[in-house]
Steps between C-alpha positions, in 0.01 A plus 500: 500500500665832419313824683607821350404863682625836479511774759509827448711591771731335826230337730448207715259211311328217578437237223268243591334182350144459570233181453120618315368513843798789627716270705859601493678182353855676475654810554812500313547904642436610851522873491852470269652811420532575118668743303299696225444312197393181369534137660469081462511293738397113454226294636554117588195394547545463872284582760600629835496188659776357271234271266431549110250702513199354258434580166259769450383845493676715768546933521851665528418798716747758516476783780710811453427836674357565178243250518409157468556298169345141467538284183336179434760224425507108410637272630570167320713196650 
């Protein structure tokens, strides 16, 4: 799954993957410093402990010093 976010200027981020009940699933960035602009990065489907995670509804939450983002997203096997 392709997750696209823009930033309006050079910051740290942290782009997370949450279950319905809030549980961080995956964090694909940890405080990652990007450049001004707009941004992808791809989703496997895998969870932090290295399984598919299942299908289902999940939240992309993106926190940025100018906020916090979240999405819903699906995910289908």
């Amino acid at each position: 799954m392709r997750i696209r976010f823009g930033v309006p200027s050079a910051q740290p981020v942290t782009l997370e993957i949450c279950d319905l009940l809030g549980r961080r699933v995956a964090t694909l960035l940890d405080h990652a410093w990007r450049p001004a602009g707009y941004h992808a990065l791809l989703w496997d489907g895998s969870a932090r402990n290295g399984a598919l995670a299942p299908s289902g509804i999940y939240f992309s939450r993106l926190i940025s010093s100018e906020g916090v983002i979240t999405r819903r997203i699906l995910r289908l096997n």
